[in-house]
Each structure stands twice: as C-alpha cells, then as structure tokens.
PyMOL commands that place a pseudoatom at each C-alpha (Angstrom):
pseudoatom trace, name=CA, resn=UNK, resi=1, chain=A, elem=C, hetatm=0, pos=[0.000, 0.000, 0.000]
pseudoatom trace, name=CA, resn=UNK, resi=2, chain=A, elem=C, hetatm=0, pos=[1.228, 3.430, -0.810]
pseudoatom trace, name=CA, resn=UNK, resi=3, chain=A, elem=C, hetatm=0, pos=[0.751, 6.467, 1.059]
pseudoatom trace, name=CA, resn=UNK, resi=4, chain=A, elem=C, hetatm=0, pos=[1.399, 10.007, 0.641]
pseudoatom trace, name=CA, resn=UNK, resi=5, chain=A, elem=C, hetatm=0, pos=[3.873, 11.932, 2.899]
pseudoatom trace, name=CA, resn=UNK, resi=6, chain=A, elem=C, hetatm=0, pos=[1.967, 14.527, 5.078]
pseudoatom trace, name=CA, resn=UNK, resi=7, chain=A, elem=C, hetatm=0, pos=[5.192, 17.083, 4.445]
pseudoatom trace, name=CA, resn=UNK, resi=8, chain=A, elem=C, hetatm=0, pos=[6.141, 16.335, 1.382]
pseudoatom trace, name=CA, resn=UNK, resi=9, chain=A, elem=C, hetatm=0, pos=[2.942, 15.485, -0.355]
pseudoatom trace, name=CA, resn=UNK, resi=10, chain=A, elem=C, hetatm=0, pos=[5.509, 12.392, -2.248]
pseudoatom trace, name=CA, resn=UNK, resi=11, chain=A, elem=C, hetatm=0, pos=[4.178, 8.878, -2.683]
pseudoatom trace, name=CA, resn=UNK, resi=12, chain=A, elem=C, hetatm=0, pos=[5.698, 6.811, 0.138]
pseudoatom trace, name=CA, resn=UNK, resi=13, chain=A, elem=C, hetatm=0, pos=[5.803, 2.910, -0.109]
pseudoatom trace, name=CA, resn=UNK, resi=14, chain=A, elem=C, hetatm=0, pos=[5.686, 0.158, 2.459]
pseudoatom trace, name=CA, resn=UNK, resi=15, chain=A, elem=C, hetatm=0, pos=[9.084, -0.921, 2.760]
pseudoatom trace, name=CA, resn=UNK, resi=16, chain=A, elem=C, hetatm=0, pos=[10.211, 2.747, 2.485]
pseudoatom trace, name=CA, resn=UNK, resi=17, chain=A, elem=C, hetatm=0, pos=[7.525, 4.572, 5.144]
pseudoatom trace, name=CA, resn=UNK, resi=18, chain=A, elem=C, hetatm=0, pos=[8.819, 5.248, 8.649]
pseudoatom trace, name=CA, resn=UNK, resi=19, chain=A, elem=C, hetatm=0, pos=[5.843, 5.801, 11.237]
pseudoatom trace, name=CA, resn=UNK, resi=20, chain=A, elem=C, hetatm=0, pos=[6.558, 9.014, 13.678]
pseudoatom trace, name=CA, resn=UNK, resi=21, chain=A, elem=C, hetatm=0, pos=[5.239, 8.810, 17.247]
pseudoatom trace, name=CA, resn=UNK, resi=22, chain=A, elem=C, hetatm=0, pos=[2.745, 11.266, 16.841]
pseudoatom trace, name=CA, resn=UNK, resi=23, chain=A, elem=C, hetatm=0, pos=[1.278, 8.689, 13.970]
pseudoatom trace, name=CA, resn=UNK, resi=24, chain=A, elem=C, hetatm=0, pos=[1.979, 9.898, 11.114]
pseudoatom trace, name=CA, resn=UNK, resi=25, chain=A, elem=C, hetatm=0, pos=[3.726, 7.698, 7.988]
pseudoatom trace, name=CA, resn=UNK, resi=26, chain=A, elem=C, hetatm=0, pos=[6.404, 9.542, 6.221]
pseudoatom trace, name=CA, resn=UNK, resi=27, chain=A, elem=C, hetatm=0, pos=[9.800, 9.057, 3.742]
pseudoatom trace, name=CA, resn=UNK, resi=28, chain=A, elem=C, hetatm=0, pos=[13.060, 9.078, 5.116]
pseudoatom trace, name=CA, resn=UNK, resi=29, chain=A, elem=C, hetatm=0, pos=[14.287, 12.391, 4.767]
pseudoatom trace, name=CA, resn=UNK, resi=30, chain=A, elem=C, hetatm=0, pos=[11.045, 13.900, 5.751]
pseudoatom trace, name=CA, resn=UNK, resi=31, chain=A, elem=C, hetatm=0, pos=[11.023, 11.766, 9.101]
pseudoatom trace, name=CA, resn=UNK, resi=32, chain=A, elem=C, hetatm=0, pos=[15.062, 13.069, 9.605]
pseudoatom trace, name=CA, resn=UNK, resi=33, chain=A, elem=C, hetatm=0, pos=[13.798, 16.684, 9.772]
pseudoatom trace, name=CA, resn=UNK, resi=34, chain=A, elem=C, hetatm=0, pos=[10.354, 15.981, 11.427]
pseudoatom trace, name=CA, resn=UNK, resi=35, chain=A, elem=C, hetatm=0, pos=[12.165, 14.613, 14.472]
pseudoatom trace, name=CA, resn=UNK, resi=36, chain=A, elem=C, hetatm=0, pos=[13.614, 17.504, 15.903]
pseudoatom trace, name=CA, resn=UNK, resi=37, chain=A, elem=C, hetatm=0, pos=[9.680, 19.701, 16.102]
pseudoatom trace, name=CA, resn=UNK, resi=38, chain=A, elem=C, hetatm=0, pos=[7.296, 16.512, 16.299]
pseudoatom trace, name=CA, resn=UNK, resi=39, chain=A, elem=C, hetatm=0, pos=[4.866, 17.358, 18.449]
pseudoatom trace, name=CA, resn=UNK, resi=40, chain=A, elem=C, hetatm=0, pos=[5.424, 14.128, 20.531]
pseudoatom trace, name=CA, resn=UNK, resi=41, chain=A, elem=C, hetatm=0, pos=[8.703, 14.358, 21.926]
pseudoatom trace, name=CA, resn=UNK, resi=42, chain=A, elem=C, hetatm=0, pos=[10.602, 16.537, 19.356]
pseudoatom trace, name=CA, resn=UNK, resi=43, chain=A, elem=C, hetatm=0, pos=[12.994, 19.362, 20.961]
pseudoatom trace, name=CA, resn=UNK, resi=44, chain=A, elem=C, hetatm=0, pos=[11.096, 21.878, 19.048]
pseudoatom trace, name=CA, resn=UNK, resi=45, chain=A, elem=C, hetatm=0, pos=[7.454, 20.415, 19.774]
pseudoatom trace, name=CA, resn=UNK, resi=46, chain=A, elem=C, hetatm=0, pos=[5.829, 23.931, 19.464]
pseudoatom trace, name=CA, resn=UNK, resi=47, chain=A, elem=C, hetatm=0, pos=[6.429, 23.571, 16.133]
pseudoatom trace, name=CA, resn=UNK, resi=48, chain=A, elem=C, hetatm=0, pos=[4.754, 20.639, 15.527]
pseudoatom trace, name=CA, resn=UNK, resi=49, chain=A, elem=C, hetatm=0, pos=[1.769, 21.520, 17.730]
pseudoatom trace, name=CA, resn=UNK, resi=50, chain=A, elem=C, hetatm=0, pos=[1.248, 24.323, 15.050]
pseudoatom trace, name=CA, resn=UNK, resi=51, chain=A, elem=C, hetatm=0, pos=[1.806, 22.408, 11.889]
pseudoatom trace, name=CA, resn=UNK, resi=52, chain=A, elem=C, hetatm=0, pos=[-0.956, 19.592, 13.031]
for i in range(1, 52): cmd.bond("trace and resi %d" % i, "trace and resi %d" % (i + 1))
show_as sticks, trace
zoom trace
C-alpha cells in the first residue's frame, strides 16, 4: 500500500515509510527533519503543535 507523505505530499511505499510517534507515515528524509519539532517528543514540539 502506498501512502502520501503529510510534508512532502511524495508517494511513500511500504518498505520505504517510517511511522513518527505522533502517527503519522512519512519518507526518510522527511522523518530526519520531522524529528527535531514533532509534536510528541521533538525538541522543538511547538512547532509541531502548530503544523498539526
């Protein structure tokens, strides 16, 4: 099943999604520079809280 990246807007497959801890399904690179403002744990979770 593909999905699409909620940052990106790209088409991410299975074996290439990684799953956030706020629950969200994203590529690689997107999930490398969500980490640091997810809204979950992320250093910068203001951020996040704004984005979602």
């Amino acid at each position: 099943m593909k999905t699409h990246c909620p940052l990106c807007r790209s088409v991410v497959s299975d074996d290439a999604q990684h799953w956030c801890r706020c629950g969200q399904p994203m590529g690689s690179r997107c999930y490398d520079a969500h980490r640091e403002w997810c809204a979950v744990d992320g250093s910068e979770a203001w951020i996040g809280a704004l984005e979602w």
